[in-house]
C-alpha distance (Angstrom), angle and dihedral (degrees) to the residues before:
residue distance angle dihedral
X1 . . .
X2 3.83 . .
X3 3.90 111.1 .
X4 3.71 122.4 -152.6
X5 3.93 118.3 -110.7
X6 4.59 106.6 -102.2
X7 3.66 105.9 -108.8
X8 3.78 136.3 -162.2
X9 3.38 129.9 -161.0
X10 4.13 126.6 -87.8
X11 3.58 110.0 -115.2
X12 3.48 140.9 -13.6
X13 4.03 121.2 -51.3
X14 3.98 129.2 -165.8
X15 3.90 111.3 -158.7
X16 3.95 118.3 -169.3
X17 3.65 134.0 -167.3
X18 3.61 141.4 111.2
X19 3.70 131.7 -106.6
X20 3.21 131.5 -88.2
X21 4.19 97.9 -147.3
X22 3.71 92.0 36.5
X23 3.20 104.9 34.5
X24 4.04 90.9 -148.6
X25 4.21 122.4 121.7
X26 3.50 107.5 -76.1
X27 4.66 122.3 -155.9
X28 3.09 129.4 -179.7
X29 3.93 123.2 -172.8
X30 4.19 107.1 -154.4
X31 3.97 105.5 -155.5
X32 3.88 127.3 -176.3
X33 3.64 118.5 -88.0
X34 3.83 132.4 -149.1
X35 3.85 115.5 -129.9
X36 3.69 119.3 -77.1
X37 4.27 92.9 19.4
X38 4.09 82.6 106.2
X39 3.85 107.6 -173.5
X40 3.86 125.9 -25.3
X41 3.43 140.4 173.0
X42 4.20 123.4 -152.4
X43 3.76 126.8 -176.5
X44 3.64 126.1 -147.3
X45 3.87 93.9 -79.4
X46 4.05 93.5 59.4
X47 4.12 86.2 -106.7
X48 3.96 103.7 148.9
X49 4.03 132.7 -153.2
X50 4.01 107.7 -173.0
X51 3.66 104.3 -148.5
X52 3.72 105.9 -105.7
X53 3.88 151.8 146.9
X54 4.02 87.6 -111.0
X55 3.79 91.7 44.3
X56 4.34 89.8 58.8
X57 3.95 107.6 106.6
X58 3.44 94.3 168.3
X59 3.74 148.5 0.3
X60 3.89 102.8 -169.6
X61 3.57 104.2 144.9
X62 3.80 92.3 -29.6
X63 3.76 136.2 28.1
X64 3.77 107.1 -89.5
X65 4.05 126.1 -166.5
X66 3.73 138.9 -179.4
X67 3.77 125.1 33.7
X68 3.83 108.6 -49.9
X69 3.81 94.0 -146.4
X70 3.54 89.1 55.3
X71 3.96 136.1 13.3
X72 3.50 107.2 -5.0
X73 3.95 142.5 148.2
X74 3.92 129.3 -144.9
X75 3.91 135.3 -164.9
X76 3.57 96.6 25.8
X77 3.53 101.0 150.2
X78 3.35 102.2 84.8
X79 3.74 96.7 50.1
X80 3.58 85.2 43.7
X81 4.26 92.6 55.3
X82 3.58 90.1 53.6
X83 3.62 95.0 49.0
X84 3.69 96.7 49.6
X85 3.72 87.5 33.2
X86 3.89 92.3 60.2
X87 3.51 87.3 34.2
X88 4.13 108.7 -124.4
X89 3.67 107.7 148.8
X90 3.79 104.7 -169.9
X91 3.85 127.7 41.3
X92 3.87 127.5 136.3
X93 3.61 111.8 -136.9
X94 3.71 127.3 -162.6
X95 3.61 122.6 -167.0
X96 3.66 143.9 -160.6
X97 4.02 112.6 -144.1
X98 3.76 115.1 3.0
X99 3.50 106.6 -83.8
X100 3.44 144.5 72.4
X101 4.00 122.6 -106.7
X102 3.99 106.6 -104.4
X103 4.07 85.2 -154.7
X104 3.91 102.1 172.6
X105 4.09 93.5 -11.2
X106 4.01 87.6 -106.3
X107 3.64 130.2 79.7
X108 3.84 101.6 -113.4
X109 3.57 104.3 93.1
X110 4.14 88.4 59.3
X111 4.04 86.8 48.7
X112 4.02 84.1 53.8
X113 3.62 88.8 56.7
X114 3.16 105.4 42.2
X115 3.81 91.0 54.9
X116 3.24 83.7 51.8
X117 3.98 106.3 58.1
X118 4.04 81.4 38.0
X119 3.68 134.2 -119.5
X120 3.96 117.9 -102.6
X121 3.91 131.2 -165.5
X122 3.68 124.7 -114.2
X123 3.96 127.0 -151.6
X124 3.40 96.9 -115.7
X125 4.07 130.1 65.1
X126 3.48 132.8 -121.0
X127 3.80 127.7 -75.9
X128 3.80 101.2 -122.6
X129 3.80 138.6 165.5
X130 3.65 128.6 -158.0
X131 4.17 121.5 -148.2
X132 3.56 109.0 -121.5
X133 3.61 91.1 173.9
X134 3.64 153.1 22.7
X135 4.06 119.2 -83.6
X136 3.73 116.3 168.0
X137 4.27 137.6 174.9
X138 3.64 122.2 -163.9
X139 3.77 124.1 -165.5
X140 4.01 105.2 -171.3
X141 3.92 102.3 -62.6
X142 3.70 93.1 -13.0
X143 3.73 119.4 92.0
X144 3.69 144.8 170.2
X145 3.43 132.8 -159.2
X146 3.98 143.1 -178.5
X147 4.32 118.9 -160.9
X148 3.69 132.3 166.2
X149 3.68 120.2 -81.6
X150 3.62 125.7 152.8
X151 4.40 98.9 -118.7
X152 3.69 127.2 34.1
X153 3.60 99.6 -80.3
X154 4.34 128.6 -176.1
X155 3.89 114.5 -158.1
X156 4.25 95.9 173.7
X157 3.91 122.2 167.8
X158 3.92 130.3 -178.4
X159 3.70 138.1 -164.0
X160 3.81 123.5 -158.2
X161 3.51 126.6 169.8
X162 3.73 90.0 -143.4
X163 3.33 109.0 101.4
X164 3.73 92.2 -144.6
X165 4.05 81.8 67.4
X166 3.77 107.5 22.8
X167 4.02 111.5 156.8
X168 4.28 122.6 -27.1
X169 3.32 134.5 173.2
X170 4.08 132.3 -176.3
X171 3.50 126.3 -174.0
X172 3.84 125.4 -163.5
X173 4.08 148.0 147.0
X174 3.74 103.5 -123.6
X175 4.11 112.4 -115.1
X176 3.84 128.7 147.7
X177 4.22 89.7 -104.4
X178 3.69 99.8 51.6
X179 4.21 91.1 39.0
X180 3.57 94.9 57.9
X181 3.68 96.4 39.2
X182 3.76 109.5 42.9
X183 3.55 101.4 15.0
X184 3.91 120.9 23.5
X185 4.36 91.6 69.9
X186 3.78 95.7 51.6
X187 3.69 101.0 122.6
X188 4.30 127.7 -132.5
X189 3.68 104.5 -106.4
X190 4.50 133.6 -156.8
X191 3.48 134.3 173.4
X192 3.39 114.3 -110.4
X193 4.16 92.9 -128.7
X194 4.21 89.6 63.1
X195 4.20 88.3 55.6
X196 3.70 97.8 89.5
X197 3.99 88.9 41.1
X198 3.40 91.9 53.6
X199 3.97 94.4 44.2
X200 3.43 88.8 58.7
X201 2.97 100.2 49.8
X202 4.04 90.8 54.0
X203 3.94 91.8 -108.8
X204 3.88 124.5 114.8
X205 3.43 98.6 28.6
X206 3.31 101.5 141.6
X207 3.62 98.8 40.3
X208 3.84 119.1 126.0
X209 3.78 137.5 165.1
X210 4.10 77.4 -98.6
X211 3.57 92.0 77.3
X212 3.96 117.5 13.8
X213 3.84 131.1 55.4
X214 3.52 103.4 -123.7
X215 3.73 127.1 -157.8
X216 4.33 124.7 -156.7
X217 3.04 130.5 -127.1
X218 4.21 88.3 -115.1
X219 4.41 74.9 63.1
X220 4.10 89.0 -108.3
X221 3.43 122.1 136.4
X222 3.96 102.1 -108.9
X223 3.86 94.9 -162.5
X224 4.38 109.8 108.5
X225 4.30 90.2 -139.9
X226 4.22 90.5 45.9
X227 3.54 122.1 -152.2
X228 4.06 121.3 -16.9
X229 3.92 84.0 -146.2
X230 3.78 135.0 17.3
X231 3.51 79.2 -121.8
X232 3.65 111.6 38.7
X233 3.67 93.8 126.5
X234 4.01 97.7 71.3
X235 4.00 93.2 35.2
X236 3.59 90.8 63.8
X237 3.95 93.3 47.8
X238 3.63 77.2 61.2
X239 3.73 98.9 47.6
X240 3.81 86.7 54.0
X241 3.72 90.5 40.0
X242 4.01 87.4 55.8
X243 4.12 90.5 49.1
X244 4.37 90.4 49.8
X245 3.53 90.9 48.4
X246 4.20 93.7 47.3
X247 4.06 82.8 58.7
X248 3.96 89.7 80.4
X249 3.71 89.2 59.1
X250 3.49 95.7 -138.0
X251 4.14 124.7 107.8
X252 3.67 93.4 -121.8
X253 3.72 111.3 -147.2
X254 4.24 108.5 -156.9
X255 3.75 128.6 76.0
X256 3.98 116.8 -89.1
X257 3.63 117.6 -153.6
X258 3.53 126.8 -175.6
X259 4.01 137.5 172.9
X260 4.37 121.5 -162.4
X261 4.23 80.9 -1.6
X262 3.71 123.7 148.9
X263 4.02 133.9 150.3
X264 3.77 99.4 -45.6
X265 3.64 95.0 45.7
X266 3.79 97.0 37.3
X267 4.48 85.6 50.6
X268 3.82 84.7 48.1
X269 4.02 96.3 53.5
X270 4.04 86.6 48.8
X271 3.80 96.8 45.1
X272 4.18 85.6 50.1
X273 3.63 93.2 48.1
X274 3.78 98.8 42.4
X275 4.13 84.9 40.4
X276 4.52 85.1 50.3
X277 4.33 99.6 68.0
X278 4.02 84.1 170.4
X279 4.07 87.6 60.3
X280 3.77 96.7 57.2
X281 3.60 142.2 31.1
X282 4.02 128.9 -152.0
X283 3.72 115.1 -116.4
């Protein structure tokens, strides 16, 4: 198959926010990218972390890299999903703080910028790999799965016993149209009986009505707009799905279905398929 050229993005672009664990102002400054730099992150020193499978140190409720007693970067999947989503391959980011704005809790307002600084073509094509067979994880009832298919294709499915959730499922092939119109403004979503667990234990700080669907205890949706789809809830478990999968830096060409995934199962399908050279083949 014919693979698209990498890109990077036009010109410079500041994104500010703050996070939604730490609760502290969050900027990012996007910079243009030569072909084959893929995504990385400096701090004000110059000190780089290339985003990577072997640069993940943890994926407790978000996707973690770097060395978290030293330079690290958290909540990255979001920024990641739009990336991939839009498809730019290549942009140095350096931040201020160590994690990454939460801005609305979906990914759309970083696909609005980045149209907006413009997306450029690089001489060189993407790095792709195309499933040639079947590599699956399970975790109890939870599961993940990668199979051939001949575009980047999503097949995700949740279960919740909260009624206001109850069981979705979304299918889609991944292209820059569909992302940013069906999946990139799902919102992140909590129940509003983990919030004091999660305060204490330091996480969720800077989570707000502003930029999380939140669900009551009575199983209503306590947000004053509602829902931006009927079923927002499994579109974003694709967004973030999207963002885990960018981490191996590769356009992977296959379908991935999952059902009850999120960031440790979604980093455990990659590492088995990356780990599985008979299952793939590079393009």
């Amino acid at each position: 198959m014919d693979l698209r050229q990498q890109t990077t993005l036009a010109r410079d672009l500041v994104i500010e926010g703050v996070g939604v664990h730490s609760g502290k102002p969050a900027r990012l400054e996007l910079r243009p990218a030569g072909a084959g730099t893929g995504i990385r992150f400096v701090d004000a020193s110059g000190q780089g972390i290339a985003v990577r499978p072997e640069t993940v140190a943890s994926t407790d409720l978000s996707t973690l890299i770097g060395d978290p007693t030293g330079f690290h970067v958290s909540t990255v999947e979001h920024l990641m999903s739009a990336l991939a989503g839009t498809g730019i391959d290549n942009v140095e980011i350096a931040i201020s703080g160590t994690e990454v704005p939460i801005l609305d809790g979906s990914a759309i307002e970083f696909v609005t910028a980045f149209k907006g600084a413009g997306i450029i073509e690089l001489d060189k094509p993407v790095d792709a790999i195309r499933v040639v067979a079947p590599v699956r994880v399970e975790n109890g009832a939870a599961w993940a799965e990668f199979v051939p298919h001949e575009r980047q294709r999503f097949e995700i499915e949740i279960d919740f016993p909260s009624p206001a959730i109850g069981r979705q499922k979304i299918a889609f092939d991944l292209d820059p149209e569909t992302y940013a119109r069906e999946i990139a403004p799902a919102r992140t979503f909590g129940f509003m009986r983990d919030v004091e667990r999660l305060w204490a234990a330091g996480l969720a700080l800077g989570s707000s009505l502003e930029n999380s669907v939140v669900i009551g205890e009575d199983d209503a949706i306590v947000n004053p707009d509602g829902l931006r789809f009927t079923d927002e809830f499994v579109r974003h478990k694709a967004l973030d799905a999207v963002g885990d999968l960018a981490i191996g830096g590769v356009a992977i060409i296959g379908c991935y279905r999952s059902f009850r995934g999120g960031h440790k199962l979604n980093a455990a399908a990659l590492a088995a398929l990356l780990a599985s050279p008979d299952a793939f083949e590079r393009l």
